[in-house]
N, C-alpha and C positions, 0 to 999 in steps of 0.2 A: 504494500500500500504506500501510495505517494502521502508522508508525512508534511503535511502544508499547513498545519498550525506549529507544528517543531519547526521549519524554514520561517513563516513567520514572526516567530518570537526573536528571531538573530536581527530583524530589522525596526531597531528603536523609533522611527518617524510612522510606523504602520499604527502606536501604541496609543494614536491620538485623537481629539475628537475635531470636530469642525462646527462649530456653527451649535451645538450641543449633540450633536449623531458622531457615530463613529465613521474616521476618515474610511472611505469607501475611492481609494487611487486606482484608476485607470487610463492615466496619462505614459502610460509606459513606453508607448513610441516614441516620445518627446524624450522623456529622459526617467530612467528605471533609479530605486531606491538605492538607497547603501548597506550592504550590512556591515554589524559593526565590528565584524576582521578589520573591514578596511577602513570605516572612522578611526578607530583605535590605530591601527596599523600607520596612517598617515600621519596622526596625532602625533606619535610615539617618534616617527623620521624627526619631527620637527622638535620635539623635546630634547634627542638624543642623538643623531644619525647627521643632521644636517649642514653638508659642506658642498659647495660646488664641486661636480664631478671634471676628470679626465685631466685635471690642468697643476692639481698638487699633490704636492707628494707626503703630506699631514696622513696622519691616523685617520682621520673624517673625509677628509676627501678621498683616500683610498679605499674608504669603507662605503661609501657613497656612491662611487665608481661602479665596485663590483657588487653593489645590491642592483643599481641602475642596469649593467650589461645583465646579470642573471634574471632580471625583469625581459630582458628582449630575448633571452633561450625559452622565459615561462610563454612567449606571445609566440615565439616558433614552432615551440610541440604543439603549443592550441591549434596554429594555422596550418599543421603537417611539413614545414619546411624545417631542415637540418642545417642549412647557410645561413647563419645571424644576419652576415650581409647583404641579406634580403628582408630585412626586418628593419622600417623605419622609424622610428618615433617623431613624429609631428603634434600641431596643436588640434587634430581632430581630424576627422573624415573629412571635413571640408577642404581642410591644409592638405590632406593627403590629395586629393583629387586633384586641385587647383596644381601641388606641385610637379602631376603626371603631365595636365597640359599644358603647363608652361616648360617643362623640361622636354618633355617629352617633342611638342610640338612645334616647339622653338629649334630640334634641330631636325627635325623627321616631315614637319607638314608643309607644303607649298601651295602658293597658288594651282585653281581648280584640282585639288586632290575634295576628297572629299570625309567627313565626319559621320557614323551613325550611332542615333541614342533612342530611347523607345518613349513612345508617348508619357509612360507611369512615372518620368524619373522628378526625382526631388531635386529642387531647383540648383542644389550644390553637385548634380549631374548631368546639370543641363549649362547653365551661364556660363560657365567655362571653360565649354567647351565651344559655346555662341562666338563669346569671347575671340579664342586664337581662329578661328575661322573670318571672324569682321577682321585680324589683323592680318592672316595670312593670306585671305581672299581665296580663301576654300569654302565649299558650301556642308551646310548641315540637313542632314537628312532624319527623319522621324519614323520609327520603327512601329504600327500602331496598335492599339490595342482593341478585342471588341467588347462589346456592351455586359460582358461576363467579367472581364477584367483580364481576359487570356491576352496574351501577344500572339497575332497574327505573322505566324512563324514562314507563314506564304509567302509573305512580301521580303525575304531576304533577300532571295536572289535578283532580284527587283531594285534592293536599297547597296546591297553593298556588292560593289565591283574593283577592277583593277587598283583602282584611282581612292581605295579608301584606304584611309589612313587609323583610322580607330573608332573603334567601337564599345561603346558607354551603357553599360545595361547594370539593373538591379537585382539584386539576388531574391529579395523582398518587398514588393512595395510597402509604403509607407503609408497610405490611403488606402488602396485596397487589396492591402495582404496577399496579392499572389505572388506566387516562387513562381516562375518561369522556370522551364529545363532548358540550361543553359550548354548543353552541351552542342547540342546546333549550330547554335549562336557563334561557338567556341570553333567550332569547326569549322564552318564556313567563311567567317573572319581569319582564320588561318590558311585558309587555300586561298587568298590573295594576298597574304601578306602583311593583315592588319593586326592591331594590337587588341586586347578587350580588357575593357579594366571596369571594375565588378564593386558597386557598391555595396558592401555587405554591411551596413548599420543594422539593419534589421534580419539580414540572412543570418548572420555570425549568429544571435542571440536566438534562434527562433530555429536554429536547425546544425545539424553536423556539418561543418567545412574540411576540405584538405584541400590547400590551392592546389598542391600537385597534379589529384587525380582529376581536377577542377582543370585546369591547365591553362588559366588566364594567368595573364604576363601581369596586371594588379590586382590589387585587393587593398579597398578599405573600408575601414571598421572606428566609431568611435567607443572609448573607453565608457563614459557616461551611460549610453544605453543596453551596456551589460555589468552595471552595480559596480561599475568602479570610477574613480572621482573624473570629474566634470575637467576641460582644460586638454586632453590630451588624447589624441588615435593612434593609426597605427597605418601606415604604408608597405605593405608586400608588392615587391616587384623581383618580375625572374633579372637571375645576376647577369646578367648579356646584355637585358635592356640598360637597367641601372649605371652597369659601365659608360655605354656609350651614349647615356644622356647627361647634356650641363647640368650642373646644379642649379637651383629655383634661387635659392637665400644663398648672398654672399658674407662672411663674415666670421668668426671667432670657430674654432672650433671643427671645420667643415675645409683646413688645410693644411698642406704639409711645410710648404714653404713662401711667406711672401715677400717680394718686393717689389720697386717699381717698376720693373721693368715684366715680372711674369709672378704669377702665384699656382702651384701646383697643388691641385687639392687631396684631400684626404682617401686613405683606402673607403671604401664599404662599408657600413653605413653611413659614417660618419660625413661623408659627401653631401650630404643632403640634409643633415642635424647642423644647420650655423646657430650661434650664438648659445647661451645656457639653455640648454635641455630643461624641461618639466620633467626632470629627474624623480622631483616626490610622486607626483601624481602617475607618472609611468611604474613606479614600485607597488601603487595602492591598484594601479590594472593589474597587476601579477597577482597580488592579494585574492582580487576580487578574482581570477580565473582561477585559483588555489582554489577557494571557496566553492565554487562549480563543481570542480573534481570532487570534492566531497560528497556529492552529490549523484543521484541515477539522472543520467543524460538521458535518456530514453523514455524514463519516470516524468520527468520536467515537460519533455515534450509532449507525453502522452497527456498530461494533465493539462496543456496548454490545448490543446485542442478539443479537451474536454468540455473547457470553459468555453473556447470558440463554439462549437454544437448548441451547447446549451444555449449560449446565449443569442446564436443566429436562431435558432428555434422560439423565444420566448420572445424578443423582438419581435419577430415576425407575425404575430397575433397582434403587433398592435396596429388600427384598420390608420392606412394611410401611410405606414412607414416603410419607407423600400432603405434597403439595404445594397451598399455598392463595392460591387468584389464578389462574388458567387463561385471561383473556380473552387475546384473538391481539395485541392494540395493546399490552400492561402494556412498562412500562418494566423495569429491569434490577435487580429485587428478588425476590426468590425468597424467600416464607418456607415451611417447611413441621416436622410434625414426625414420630417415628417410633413403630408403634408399640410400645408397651413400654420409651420410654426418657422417659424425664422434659428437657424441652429445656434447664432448668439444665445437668444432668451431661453433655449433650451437649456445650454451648457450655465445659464445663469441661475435658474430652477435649479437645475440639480445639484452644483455648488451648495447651495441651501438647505439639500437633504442632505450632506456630507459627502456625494459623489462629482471626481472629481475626472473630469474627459475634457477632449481638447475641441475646440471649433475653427470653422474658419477653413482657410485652402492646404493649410499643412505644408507649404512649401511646394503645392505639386499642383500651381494653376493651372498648367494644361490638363490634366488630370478633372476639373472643374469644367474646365469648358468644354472637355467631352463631353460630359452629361448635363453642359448648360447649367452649371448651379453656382453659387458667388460662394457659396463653402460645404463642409459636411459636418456633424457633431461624429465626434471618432474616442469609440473605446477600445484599449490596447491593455490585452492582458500578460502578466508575467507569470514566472512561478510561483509568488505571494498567493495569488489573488485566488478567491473561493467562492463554491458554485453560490452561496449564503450573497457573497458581495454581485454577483450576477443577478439574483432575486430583487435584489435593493435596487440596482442600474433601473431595472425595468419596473418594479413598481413607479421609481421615481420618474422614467418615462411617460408612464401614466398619469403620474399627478402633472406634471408638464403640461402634456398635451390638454386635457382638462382645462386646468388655467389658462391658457394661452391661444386655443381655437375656437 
């Protein structure tokens, strides 16, 4: 049996009330809770541990150093890669993404090559890639999705050809929870040539990864939406590409030798880490994947989907309310809205019974204007969350719509 009031009780912010009801959190897509391994754990760096890494040669800074590098072997066995030098620490998925197409595309993409990214991405998988395309004067191409939430796996051979240069998909939407099978994707982006580099915010936390047998050339993940602190993600790139891309950030840390006349930069990883590292908050990710492992993977997931049944099932009775995302594989995000109520006043109602869901376009307005809507109210479940707090979501749906139609 999945023990989920024993997990529960390791997350001190779970223990509290709102409004005078108990916190009922389903903002999990947004950013997941902490437990307190890793408050404790970061607490503790800072009380005792805390020295700029890589650059002293003090007790603290060499003890800081190698908690910091054993933090990027605990992020390698997670992602299935045994070359640390393929393990980047940045300031979040966003940094990681931004640093594929600015490195990347700065020595790789030219005029009329072309970009492909799929209708569902979150906007930190879309703008920047918009981006080096308006600077390189390469076009962007839209991979689409249908009225289920599937990608229209037809249209590849169609979007991407000779002339494309890279290809931007999500392992998880972030709106509406579906996993795409990415192996396709993967495959056919590789019989011309291109690169795919794989948003896993939501895949990483919500299902098994191995970039290996995944065999995309990126991968990113931020720390925050898998219970470890806010501030810091993670960039996987295969070591071939990595080599032969510039670095994004120039500065401290990120070389071997400078002066004025030439600067030679650093081996692997460290290429791509300029200036001080978020060393603590990268030790409190190890923490929080420590924490995991303790854990039945399988157990997590199966109860996560748990939640998702139930709750797409008891949702579903209420008259008026569609639900957007419908593939059988989606992960455990439910957005949907109702009709006649505006999804702000929703999410404000239910704030007031203690449940807490996110509104609005989630970062994924194209995602909106496929179904023509100005937002979605969106519950995202974790492994905390219980079928008890699912009961509450949807009564409190009920008193909502009541009030407000």
């Amino acid at each position: 049996m999945f023990e989920v009031e024993k997990i529960r009780g390791e997350f001190p912010i779970l223990q509290q009330s709102v409004y005078g009801k108990p916190l009922v959190y389903l903002d999990n897509g947004a950013t997941a809770q902490k437990p307190r391994c890793v408050i404790e754990r970061v607490a503790e760096l800072y009380r005792t541990e805390n020295a700029n890494i890589h650059r002293g040669v003090h007790y603290l800074s060499e003890r800081c150093t190698a908690l910091y590098e054993d933090a990027r072997k605990t992020v390698g066995e997670a992602l299935g890669t045994n070359d640390m030098g393929e393990v980047v620490f940045t300031a979040g998925a966003t940094a990681a993404i931004n640093t594929v197409a600015y490195s990347f595309c700065e020595g790789f993409l030219s005029e009329g090559d072309n970009i492909v990214v799929s209708e569902m991405e979150h906007h930190s998988n879309i703008v920047p890639w918009q981006m080096m395309c308006q600077r390189k004067g390469a076009q962007l191409r839209v991979l689409p999705f249908d009225d289920e939430g599937a990608l229209r796996m037809e249209c590849l051979d169609g979007l991407i050809d000779e002339h494309t240069k890279v290809v931007a998909v999500t392992q998880a939407s972030n709106t509406l929870g579906t996993m795409p099978d990415l192996k396709p994707i993967v495959e056919r982006a590789h019989s011309v040539g291109a690169v795919v580099v794989v948003d896993g915010c939501q895949g990483f936390v919500h299902s098994e990864v191995n970039v290996k047998e995944l065999d995309c050339d990126f991968y990113a993940f931020s720390s925050h939406k898998l219970y470890g602190p806010n501030g810091v993600g993670v960039l996987y790139g295969k070591r071939e590409w990595l080599e032969k891309m510039p670095p994004f950030l120039g500065g401290g840390d990120m070389v071997k030798r400078v002066s004025f006349e030439k600067t030679t930069y650093a081996d692997l990883p460290l290429k791509f880490e300029a200036g001080t590292a978020n060393y603590i908050d990268a030790i409190g990710l190890a923490e929080a994947i420590k924490f995991l492992r303790t854990l039945d993977r399988k157990g997590i997931l199966a109860h996560e989907k748990s939640l998702l049944d139930y709750a797409t099932e008891e949702l579903g009775k209420v008259e008026g309310l569609r639900i957007y995302g419908t593939t059988p594989d989606k992960c455990s995000i439910v957005s949907f809205n109702v009709e006649g109520v505006h999804n702000f006043d929703l999410g404000a109602v239910l704030d007031r019974s203690g449940v807490a869901i996110r509104t609005g376009m989630h970062c994924a307005e194209p995602v909106m204007a496929h179904f023509g809507v100005q937002g979605m109210a969106r519950a995202s479940f974790a492994l905390y969350n219980t079928m008890e707090e699912v009961d509450t979501l949807v009564a409190a749906v009920k008193k909502a719509v009541r009030m407000l139609r």
